[in-house]
C-alpha positions in Angstrom: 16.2 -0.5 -16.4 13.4 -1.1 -18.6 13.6 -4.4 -21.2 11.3 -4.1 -24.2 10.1 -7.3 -25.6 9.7 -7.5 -29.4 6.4 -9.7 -29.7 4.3 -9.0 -32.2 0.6 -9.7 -32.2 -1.8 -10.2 -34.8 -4.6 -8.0 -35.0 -7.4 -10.8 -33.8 -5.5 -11.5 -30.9 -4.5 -7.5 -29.9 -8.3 -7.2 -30.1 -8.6 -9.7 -28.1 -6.6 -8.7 -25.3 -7.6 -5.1 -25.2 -11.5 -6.2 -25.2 -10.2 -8.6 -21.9 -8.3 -5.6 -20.5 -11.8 -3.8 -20.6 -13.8 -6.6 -18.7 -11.3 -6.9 -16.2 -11.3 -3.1 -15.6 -14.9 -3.0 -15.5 -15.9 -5.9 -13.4 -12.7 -4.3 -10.6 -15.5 -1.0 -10.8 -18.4 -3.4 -10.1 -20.3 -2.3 -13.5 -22.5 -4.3 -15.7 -21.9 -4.7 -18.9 -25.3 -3.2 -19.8 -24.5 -0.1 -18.1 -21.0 0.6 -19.5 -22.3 0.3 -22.9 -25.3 2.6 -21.9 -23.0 5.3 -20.8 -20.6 4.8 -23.6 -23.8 4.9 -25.7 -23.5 1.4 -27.2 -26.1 -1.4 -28.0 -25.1 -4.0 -25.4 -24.4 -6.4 -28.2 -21.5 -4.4 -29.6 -20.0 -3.6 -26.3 -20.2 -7.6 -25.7 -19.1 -8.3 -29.2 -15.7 -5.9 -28.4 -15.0 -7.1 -24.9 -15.1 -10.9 -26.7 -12.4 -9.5 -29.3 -14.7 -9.5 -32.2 -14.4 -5.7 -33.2 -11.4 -3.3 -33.5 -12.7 -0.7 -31.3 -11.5 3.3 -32.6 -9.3 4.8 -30.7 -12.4 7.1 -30.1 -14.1 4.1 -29.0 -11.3 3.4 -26.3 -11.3 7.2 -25.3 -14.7 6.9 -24.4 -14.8 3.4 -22.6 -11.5 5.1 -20.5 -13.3 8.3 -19.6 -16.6 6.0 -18.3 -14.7 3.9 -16.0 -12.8 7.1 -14.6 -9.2 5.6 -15.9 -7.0 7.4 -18.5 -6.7 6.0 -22.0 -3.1 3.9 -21.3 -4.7 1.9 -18.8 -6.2 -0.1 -21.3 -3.5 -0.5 -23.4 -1.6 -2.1 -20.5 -1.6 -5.6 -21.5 0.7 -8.3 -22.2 2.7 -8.7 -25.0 2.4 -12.5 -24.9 0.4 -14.6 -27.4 -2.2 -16.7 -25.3 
């Protein structure tokens, strides 16, 4: 049986947690930073700036990131519903 917790997050910390989710997928691969953003065709700064939680990536954004790391889109979304 699956439970589904109500929790709602603002939009700062949902951008947070999705730009963690991408660092932690990426450093499991063993990719820099620098090159993720140079395959997803992204000044490094950006790429830093939405792993940190400081933009709200597109859903086109996300696509992209996914199909560089060799994951499908909802493994990014996988992350916790709980404010930090």
């Amino acid at each position: 049986m699956i439970t589904l917790i109500s929790i709602k997050l603002d939009k700062k910390e949902l951008q947070k947690k999705i730009g963690a989710r991408i660092k932690q997928i990426r450093i499991s691969k063993g990719i820099s930073q620098q090159d993720l953003a140079a395959l997803c065709n992204m000044e490094k700064s950006n790429f830093s700036r939405l792993e940190a939680g400081g933009t709200n990536p597109t859903i086109h954004t996300l696509y992209t990131i996914a199909q560089n790391l060799s994951i499908e889109l909802k493994e990014i979304l996988l992350i916790s519903s709980t404010k930090s």
